[in-house]
C-alpha positions as CSV (number, residue, x, y, z in Angstrom):
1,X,148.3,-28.6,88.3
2,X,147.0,-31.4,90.6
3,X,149.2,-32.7,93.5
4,X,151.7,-35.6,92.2
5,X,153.4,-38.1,94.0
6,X,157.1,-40.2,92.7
7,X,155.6,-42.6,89.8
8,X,157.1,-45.8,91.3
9,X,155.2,-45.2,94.5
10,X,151.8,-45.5,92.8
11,X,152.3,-48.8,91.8
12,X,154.6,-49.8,94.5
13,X,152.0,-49.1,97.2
14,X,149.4,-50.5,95.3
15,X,150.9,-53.9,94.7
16,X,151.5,-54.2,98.3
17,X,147.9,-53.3,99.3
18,X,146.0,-55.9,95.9
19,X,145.7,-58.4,98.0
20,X,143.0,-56.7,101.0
21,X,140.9,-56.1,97.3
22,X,138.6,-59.1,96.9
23,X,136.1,-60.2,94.2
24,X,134.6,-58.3,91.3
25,X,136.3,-55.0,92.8
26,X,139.7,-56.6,91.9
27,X,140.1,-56.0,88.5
28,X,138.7,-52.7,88.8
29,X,141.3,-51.8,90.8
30,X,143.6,-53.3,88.9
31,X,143.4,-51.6,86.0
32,X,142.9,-48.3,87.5
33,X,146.4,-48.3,88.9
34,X,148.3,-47.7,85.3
35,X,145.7,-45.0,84.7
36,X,145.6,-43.1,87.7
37,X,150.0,-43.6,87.4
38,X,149.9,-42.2,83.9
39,X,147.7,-39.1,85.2
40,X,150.2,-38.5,87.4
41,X,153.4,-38.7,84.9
42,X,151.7,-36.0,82.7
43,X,150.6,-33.9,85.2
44,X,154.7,-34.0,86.3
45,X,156.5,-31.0,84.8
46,X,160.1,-31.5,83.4
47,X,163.0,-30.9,86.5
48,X,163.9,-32.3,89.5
49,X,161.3,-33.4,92.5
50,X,161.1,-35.1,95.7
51,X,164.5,-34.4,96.8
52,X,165.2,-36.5,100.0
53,X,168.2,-35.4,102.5
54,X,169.6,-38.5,103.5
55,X,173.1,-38.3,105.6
56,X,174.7,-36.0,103.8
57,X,173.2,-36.6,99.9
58,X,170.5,-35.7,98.2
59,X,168.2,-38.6,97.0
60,X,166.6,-37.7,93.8
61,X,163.2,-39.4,93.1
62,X,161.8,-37.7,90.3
63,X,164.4,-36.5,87.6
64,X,161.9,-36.1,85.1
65,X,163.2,-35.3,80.9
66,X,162.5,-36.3,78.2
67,X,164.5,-39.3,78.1
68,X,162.9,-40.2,81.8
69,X,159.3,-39.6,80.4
70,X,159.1,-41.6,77.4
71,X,160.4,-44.6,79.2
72,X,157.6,-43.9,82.1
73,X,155.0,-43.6,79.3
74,X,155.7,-46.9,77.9
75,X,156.6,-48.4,81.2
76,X,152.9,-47.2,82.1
77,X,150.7,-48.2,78.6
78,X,152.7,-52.1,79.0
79,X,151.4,-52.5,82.7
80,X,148.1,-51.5,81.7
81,X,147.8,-54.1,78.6
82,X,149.8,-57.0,80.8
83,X,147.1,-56.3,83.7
84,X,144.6,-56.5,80.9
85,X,145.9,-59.8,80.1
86,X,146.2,-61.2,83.3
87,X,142.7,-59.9,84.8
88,X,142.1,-64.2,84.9
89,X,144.5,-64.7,87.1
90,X,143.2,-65.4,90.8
91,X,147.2,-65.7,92.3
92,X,147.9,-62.6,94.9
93,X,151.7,-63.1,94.3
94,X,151.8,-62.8,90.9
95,X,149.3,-59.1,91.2
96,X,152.0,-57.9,94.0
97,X,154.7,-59.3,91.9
98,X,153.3,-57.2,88.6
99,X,152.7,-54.0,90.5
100,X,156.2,-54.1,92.0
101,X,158.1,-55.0,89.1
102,X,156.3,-51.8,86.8
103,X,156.8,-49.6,89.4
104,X,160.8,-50.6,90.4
105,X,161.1,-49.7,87.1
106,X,159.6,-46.2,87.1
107,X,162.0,-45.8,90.3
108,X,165.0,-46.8,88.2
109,X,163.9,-43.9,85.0
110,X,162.9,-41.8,87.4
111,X,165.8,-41.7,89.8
112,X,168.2,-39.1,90.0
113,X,170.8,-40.0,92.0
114,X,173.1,-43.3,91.9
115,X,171.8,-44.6,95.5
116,X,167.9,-44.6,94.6
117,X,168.8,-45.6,91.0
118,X,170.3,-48.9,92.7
119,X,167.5,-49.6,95.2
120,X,165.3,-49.3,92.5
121,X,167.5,-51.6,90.3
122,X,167.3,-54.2,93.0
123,X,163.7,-54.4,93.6
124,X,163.4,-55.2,89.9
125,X,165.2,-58.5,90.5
126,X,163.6,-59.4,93.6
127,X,159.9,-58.6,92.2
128,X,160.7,-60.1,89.1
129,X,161.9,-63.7,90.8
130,X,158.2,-64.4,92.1
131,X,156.6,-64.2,88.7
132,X,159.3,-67.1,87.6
133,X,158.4,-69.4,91.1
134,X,155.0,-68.6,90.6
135,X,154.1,-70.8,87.8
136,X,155.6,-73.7,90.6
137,X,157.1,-76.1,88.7
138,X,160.5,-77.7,89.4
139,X,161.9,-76.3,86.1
140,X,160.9,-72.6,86.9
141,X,161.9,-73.0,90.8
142,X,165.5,-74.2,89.6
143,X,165.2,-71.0,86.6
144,X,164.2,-68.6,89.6
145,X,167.2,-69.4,91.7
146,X,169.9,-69.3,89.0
147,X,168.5,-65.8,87.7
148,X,168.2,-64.9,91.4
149,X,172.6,-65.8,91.9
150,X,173.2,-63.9,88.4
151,X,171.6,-60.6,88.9
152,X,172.9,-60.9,92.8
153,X,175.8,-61.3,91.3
154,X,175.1,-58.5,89.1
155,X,174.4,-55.9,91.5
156,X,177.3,-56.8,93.9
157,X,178.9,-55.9,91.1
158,X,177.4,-52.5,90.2
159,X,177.0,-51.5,93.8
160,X,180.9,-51.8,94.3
161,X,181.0,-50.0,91.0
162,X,178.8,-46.9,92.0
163,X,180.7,-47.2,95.6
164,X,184.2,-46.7,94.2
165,X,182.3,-44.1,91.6
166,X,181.1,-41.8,94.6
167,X,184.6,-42.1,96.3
168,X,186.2,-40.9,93.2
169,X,183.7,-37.8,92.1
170,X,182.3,-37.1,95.6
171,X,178.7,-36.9,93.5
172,X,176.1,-39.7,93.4
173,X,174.1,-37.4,90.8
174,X,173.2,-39.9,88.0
175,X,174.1,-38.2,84.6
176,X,177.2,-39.4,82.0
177,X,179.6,-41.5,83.0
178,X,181.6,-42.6,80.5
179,X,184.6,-45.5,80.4
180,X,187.3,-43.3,81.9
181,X,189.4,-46.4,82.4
182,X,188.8,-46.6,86.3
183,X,187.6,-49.5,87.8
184,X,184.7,-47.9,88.9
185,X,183.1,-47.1,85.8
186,X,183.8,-50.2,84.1
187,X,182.4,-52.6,87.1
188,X,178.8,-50.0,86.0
189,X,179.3,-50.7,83.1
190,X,179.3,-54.6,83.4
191,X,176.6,-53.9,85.8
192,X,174.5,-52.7,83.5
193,X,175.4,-55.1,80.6
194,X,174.6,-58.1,82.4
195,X,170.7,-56.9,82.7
196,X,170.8,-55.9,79.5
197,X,171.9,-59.7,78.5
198,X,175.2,-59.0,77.1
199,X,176.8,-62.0,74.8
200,X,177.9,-64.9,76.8
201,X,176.3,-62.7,79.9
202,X,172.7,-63.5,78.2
203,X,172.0,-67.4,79.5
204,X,169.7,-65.4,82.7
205,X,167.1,-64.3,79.9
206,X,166.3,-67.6,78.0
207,X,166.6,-69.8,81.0
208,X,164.2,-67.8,83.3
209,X,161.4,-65.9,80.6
210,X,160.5,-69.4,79.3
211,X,159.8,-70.8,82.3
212,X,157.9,-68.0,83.7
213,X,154.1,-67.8,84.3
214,X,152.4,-67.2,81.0
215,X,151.5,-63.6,81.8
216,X,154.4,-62.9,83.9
217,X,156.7,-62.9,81.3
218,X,154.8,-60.0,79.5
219,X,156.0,-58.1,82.0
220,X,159.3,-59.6,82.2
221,X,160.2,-58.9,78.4
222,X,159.1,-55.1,79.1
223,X,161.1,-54.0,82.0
224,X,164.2,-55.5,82.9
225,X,165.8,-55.0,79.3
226,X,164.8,-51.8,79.0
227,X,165.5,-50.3,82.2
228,X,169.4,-51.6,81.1
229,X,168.7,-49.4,78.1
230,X,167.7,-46.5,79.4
231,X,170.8,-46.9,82.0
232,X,173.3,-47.0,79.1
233,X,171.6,-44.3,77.3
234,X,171.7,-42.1,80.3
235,X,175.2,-43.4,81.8
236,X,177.2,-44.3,78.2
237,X,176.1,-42.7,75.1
238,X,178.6,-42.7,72.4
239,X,181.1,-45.7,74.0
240,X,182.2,-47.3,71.3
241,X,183.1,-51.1,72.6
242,X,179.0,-51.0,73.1
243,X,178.5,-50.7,68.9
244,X,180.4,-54.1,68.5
245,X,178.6,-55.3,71.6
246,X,175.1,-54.6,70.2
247,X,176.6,-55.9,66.9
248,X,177.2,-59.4,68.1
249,X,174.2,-59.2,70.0
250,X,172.1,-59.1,67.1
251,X,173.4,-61.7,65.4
252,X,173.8,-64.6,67.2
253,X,170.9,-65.3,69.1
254,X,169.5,-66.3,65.4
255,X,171.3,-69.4,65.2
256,X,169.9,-70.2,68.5
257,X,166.2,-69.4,67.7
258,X,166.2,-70.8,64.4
259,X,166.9,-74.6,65.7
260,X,164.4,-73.9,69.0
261,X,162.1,-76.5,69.4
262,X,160.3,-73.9,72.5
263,X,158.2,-71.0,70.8
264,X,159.2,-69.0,74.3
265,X,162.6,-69.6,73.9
266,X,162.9,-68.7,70.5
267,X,161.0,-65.4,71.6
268,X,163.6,-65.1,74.4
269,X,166.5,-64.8,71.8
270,X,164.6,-63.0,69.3
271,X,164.4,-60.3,72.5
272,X,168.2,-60.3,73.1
273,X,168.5,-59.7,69.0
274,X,166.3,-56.7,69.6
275,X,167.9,-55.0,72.3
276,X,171.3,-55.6,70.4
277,X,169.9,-52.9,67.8
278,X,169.4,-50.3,70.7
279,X,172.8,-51.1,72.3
280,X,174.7,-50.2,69.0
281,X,172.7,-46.7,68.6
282,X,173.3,-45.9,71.8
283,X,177.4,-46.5,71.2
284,X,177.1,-44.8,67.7
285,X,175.9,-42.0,70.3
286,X,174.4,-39.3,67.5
287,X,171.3,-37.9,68.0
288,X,170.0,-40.0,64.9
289,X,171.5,-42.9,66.6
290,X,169.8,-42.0,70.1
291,X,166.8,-41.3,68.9
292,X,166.7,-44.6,67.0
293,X,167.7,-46.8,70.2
294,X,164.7,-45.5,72.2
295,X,162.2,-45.1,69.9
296,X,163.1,-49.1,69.0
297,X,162.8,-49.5,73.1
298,X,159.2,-48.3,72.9
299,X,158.6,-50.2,70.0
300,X,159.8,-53.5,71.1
301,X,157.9,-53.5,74.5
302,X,155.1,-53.3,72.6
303,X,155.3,-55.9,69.5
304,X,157.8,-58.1,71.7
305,X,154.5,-58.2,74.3
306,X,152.0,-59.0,71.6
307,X,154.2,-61.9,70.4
308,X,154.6,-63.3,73.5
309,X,151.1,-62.6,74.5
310,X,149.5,-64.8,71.6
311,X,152.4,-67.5,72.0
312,X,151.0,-67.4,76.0
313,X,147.4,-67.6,74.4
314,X,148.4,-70.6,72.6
315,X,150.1,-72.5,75.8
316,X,147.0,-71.3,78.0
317,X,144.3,-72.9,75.4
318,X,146.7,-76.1,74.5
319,X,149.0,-76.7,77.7
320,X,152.1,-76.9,75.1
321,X,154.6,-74.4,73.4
322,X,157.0,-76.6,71.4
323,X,157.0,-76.3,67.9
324,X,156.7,-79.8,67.4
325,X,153.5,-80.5,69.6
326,X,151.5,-77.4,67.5
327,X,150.3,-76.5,64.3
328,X,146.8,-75.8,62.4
329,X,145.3,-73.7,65.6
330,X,144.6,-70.9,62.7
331,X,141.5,-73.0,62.8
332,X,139.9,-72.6,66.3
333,X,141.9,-69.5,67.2
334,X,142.1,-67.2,64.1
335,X,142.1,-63.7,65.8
336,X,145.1,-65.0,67.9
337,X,147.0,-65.8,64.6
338,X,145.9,-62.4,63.5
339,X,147.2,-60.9,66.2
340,X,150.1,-62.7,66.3
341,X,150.8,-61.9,62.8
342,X,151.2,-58.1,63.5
343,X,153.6,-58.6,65.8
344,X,155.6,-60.8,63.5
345,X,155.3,-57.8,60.8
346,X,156.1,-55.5,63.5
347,X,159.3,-57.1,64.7
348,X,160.1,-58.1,61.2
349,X,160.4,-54.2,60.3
350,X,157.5,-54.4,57.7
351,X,156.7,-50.8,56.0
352,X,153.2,-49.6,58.1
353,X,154.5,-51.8,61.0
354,X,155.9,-50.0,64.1
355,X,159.6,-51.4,63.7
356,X,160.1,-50.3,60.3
357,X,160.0,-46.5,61.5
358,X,162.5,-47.4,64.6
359,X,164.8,-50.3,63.3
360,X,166.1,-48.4,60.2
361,X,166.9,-45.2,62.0
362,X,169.4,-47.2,63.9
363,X,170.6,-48.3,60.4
364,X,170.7,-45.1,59.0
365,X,173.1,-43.9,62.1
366,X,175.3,-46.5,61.7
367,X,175.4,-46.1,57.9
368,X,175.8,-41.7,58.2
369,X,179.2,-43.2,60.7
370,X,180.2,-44.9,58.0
371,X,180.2,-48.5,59.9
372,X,180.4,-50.5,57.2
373,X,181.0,-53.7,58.9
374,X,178.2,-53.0,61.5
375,X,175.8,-52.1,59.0
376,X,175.6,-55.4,57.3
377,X,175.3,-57.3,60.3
378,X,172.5,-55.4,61.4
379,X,171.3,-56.1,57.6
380,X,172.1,-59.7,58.3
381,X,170.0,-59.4,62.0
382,X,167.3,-57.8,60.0
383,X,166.4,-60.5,57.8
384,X,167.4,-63.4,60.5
385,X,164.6,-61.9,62.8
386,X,162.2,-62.2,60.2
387,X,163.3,-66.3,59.5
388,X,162.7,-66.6,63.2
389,X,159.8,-64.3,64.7
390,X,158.6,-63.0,61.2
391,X,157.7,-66.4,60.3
392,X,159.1,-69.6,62.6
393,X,156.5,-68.6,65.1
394,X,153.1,-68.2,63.4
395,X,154.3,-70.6,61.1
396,X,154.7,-73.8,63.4
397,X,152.3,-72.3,66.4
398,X,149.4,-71.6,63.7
399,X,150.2,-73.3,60.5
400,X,152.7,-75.8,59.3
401,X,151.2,-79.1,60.0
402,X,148.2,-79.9,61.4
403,X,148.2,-80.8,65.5
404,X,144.5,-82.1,65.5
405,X,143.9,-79.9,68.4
406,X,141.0,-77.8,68.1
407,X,141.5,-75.1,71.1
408,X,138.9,-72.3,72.1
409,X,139.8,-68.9,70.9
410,X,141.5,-67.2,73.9
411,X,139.4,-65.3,76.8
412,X,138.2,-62.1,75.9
413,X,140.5,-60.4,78.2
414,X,143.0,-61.4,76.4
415,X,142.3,-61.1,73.2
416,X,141.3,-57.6,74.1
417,X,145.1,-56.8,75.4
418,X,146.2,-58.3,72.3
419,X,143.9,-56.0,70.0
420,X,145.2,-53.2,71.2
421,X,148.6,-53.8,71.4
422,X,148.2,-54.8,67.9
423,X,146.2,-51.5,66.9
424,X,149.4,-49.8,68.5
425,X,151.6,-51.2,66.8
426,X,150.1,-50.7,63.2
427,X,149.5,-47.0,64.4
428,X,153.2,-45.9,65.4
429,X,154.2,-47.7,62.1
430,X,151.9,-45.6,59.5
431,X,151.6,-42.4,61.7
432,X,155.4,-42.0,63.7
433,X,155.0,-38.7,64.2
434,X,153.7,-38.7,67.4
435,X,156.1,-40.7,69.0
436,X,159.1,-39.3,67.2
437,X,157.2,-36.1,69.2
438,X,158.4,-37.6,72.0
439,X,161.8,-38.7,71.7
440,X,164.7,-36.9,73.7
441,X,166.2,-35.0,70.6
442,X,164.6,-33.0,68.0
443,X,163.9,-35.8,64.6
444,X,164.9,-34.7,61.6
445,X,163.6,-37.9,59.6
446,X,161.7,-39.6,57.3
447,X,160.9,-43.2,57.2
448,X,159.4,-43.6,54.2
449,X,161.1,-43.0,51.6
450,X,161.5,-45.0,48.0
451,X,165.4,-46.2,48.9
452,X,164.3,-47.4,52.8
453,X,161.0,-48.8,51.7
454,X,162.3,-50.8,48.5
455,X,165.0,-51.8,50.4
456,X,163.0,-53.8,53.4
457,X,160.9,-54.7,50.6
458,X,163.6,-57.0,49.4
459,X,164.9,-57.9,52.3
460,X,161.8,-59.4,53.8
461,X,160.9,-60.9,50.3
462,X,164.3,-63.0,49.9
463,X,163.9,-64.0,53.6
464,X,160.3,-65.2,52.7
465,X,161.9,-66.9,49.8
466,X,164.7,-68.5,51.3
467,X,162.6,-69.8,53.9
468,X,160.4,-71.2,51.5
469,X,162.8,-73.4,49.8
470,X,164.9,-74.3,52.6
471,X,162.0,-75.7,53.9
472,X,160.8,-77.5,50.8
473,X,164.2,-79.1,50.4
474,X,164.2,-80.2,53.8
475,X,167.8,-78.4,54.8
476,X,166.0,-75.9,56.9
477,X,166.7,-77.0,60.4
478,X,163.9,-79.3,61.5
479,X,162.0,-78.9,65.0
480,X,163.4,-81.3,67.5
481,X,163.2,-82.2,71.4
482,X,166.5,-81.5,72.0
483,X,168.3,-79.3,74.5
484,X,170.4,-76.5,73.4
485,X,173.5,-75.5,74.8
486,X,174.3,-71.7,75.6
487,X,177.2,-70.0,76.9
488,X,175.6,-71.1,79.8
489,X,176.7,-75.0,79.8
490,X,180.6,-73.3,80.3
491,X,179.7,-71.8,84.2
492,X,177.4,-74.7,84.5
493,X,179.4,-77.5,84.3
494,X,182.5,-75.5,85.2
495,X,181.2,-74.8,88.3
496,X,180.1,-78.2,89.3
497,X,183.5,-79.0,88.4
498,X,185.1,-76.8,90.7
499,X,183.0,-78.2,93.5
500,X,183.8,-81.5,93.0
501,X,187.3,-80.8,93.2
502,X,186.8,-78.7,96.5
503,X,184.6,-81.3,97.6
504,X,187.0,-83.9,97.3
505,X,190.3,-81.7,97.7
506,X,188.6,-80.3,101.7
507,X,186.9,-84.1,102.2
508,X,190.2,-85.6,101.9
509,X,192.1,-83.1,104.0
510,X,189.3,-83.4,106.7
511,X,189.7,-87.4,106.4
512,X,193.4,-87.2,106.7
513,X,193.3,-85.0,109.6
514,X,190.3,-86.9,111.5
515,X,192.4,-90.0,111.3
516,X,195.4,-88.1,112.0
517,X,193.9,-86.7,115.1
518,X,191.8,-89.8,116.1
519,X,194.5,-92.0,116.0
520,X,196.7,-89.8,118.2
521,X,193.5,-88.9,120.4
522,X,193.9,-92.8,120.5
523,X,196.9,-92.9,121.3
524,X,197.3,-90.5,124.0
525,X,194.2,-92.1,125.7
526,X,196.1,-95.0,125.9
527,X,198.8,-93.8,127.6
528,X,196.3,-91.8,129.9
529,X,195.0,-95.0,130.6
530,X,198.3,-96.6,131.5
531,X,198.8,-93.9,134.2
532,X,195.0,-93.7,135.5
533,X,196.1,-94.3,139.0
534,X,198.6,-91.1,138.9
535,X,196.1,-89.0,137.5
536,X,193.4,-89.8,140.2
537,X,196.0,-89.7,142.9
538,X,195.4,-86.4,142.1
539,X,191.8,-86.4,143.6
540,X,194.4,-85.3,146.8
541,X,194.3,-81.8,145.6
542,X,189.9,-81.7,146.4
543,X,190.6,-80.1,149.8
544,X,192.3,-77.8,148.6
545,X,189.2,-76.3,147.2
546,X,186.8,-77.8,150.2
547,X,186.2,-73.9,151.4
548,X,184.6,-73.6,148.3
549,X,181.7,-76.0,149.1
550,X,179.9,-77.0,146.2
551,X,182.6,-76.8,143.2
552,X,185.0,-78.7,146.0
553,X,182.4,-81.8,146.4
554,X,181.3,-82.1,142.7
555,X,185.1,-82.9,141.8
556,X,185.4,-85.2,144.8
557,X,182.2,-86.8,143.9
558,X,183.7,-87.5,139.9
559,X,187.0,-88.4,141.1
560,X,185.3,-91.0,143.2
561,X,183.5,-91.7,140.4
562,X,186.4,-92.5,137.9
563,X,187.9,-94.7,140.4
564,X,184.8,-96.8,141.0
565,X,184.9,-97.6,137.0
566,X,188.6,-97.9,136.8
567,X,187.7,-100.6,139.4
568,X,185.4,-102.6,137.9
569,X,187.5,-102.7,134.2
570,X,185.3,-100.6,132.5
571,X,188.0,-98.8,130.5
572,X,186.2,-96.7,128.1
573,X,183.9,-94.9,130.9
574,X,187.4,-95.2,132.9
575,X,189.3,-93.0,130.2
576,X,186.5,-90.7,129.7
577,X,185.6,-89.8,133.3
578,X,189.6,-89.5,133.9
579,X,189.9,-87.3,130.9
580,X,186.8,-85.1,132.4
581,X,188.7,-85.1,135.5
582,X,191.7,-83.5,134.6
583,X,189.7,-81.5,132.5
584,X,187.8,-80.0,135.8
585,X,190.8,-79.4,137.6
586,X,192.8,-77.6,135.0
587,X,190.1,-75.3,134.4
588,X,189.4,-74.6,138.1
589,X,193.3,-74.3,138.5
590,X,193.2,-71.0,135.8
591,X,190.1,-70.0,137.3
């Protein structure tokens, strides 16, 4: 076995060092990093490694399982395909930013212990900012700021959480946790819900991944999401309030995505649908359930990456991502479309297609619970996801009616990261035993059989259908430039609120209390005024202080002063040198 080294340092180090790498050599290197990272992870046996002493705890860098490994192998084929995809790009911020990100995230499924788990979950946030300011618009700098005061928020939150935690258990080791009913457990708990874009929690996700550089957000819709599922799966498996939770969150982003005007956005909301699926098997908690939740992780980086990747193909070719502004690029761009097309069949849960051999083992746990209720709303999210990525977005990006643009066909670098995502994804749909190999329980299931493949069947075909004649009698929602409003107008405007009224509420206290005190300053100057010739008899006392030479003859020298302009009427610089005066002598009197 060859020497290894912690996975996130790999990419970590190498981010930091891209930018001494100049010319041709650059992409090179580049796309060596994922490969020389993923030689590493498989050349890591199972166990603990690179135990740090620190204090009095043991820092855990490398708690490698199975759960742990299949994340890093994903974690590691996505960097490599969004590097790929990026090898255009000339902007040093965005390669540092990239590295940083993937490998935060190998930190965070490879950490053993609470303390590096959170370091880890931090950098995530603050690599992940730069590849939101980077595009440099006003839009994404206001996004990148409001994400940056959420997941601060966020992990204030989760670090008072894992504090209280420690106190309690006197471990840091990172293993079950469970809602025990301590406020400890549940401040983790929302710790980890808000990356994971919880309902009403979710706003960070569609306000920052649209505005994001085009091939930034590929790696934004792989990592930040998922490293929240892997923490509930390692952290809550089996809590129930998280199968209602992925419940709702696979139903209503729909309603937002179908009446999105942005293609991004409506990829955004089609991503919080997804991850709903994996919350609720991780709450059903079975090994059927489990199993389904991660192998729908691995599937979703991938298809959720293609989707975006042609819909970032489209904007980098036109300049524009509303559905309104696109249409007929089939034309000039047709192994985009293809591509693009796979991933809607993939996300859609087609039979051959790689989330038809995740999605319905999540179904199937939730059916063997006997979740009646949940089970039709994941029904419900199943065909919705096909009305809005299955068919909204080739539909109005490629189809639908006709733009008159006539774009080039994407750069070959792209097109190549899109190819083979897309020969992934048709491979883990018709061949899942290889990555149901790899999943952190022994699979004891079958995909296709006549009752789950007849049964997509229909679904997708009534979807298709109702689609179809929604559309034809013009009641299907029609593409608009409009803004929506999330969950997100409530803090928003709520908070602006609350500052105007502390704005107004502190300005008026400071107003009443400057004319309070000015007027009484006033006042009493006045009446110092009045009695000037009292207070500079008491320039008398100088020598009593004429031993001390130079303090003695600067208050003579202002006293004389003060009377010289009390002379001559000047009454302002009268009041102010008398005021000085006294000043000077009651502080040399308690000196």
């Amino acid at each position: 076995m060859i020497d290894t080294v912690p996975p996130a340092f790999i990419f970590i180090v190498a981010g930091l060092l891209s930018p001494l790498i100049k010319g041709k050599w650059k992409s090179a290197y580049l796309l060596a990093v994922p490969v020389v990272g993923f030689i590493n992870l498989i050349s890591i046996p199972e166990g603990t490694h690179w135990v740090v002493r620190f204090l009095e705890w043991d820092l855990v860098f490398g708690r490698m399982d199975r759960l742990s490994l299949i994340f890093g192998y994903i974690f590691h084929i996505i960097s490599f395909i969004a590097i790929l995809y990026a090898l255009h790009v000339k902007d040093s911020v965005q390669h540092v930013a990239g590295l940083v990100y993937a490998g935060s995230a190998l930190g965070v499924v490879c950490a053993g212990d609470l303390f590096t788990f959170f370091i880890f979950w931090e950098m995530l946030t603050v690599a992940s900012i730069f590849l939101i300011w980077a595009r440099k618009t006003k839009a994404a700098q206001s996004a990148g700021f409001r994400y940056l005061m959420v997941h601060a928020a966020g992990g204030l939150c989760l670090l008072a959480g894992i504090v209280m935690y420690v106190n309690q258990t006197g471990s840091i080791e990172f293993g079950f946790i469970g809602l025990d009913g301590t406020a400890a457990t549940y401040l983790i708990f929302l710790g980890f819900g808000l990356n994971c874009a919880w309902p009403v929690l979710h706003p960070w996700l569609t306000d920052a991944y649209p505005e994001a550089t085009i091939t930034g957000t590929i790696f934004l819709s792989a990592f930040t999401t998922k490293c929240a599922v892997y923490a509930l799966a390692r952290g809550f498996p089996g809590t129930e309030a998280l199968i209602w939770i992925g419940a709702i969150m696979t139903g209503f982003p729909i309603f937002f995505a179908v009446i999105e005007n942005d293609l991004r956005r409506v990829l955004a909301y089609s991503l919080i649908n997804q991850v709903g699926f994996m919350v609720v098997g991780i709450g059903i908690g079975t090994h059927l359930g489990m199993n389904g939740a991660i192998a729908h992780a691995f599937n979703d980086i991938l298809f959720k990456a293609l989707l975006f990747m042609s819909m970032g193909a489209v904007m980098y070719r036109t300049g524009k991502i509303n559905g309104t502004a696109l249409g007929g690029l089939y034309r000039t761009m047709p192994l985009t479309c293809i591509f693009c097309m796979v991933g809607a069949a993939s996300i859609s849960a087609f039979p051959l297609f790689s989330g038809f051999v995740s999605k319905s083992m999540v179904m199937d746990a939730a059916g063997a619970g006997n979740m009646k209720l949940v089970w039709f709303v994941l029904l419900f999210a199943s065909a919705g996801v096909f009305h809005h990525a299955g068919i909204k977005i080739p539909f109005f990006a490629f189809f639908g009616h006709d733009s008159g643009m006539r774009p080039k066909e994407a750069p070959l670098n792209m097109l190549l990261a899109m190819g083979i995502t897309a020969f992934l994804c048709i491979f883990i749909g018709s061949f899942p035993g290889p990555l149901y190999s790899l999943l952190p329980y022994p699979v004891d299931y079958a995909p296709y059989t006549m009752p789950h493949v007849v049964a997509q069947t229909q679904i997708l075909f009534f979807s298709a259908l109702a689609f179809t004649l929604l559309l034809l009698a013009g009641i299907y929602p029609a593409e608009m430039r409009c803004v929506n409003i999330d969950a997100d107008w409530i803090y928003r405007k709520g908070a602006r609120l609350f500052y105007f009224i502390i704005d107004k509420l502190f300005n008026g206290v400071n107003r009443l209390s400057d004319q309070i005190f000015v007027k009484g300053l006033a006042g009493f100057a006045g009446r110092l005024s009045r009695r000037a010739p009292e207070i500079l008899a008491l320039g008398t006392l100088v020598p009593l202080w004429s031993a001390t030479g130079t303090t003695g003859e600067k208050l003579q020298d202002r006293i004389a002063k003060a009377r010289a302009a009390l002379d001559t009427g000047s009454s302002p610089v009268g009041i102010g040198a008398a005021l000085a005066t006294v000043f000077l002598i009651v502080v040399f009197l308690l000196l």
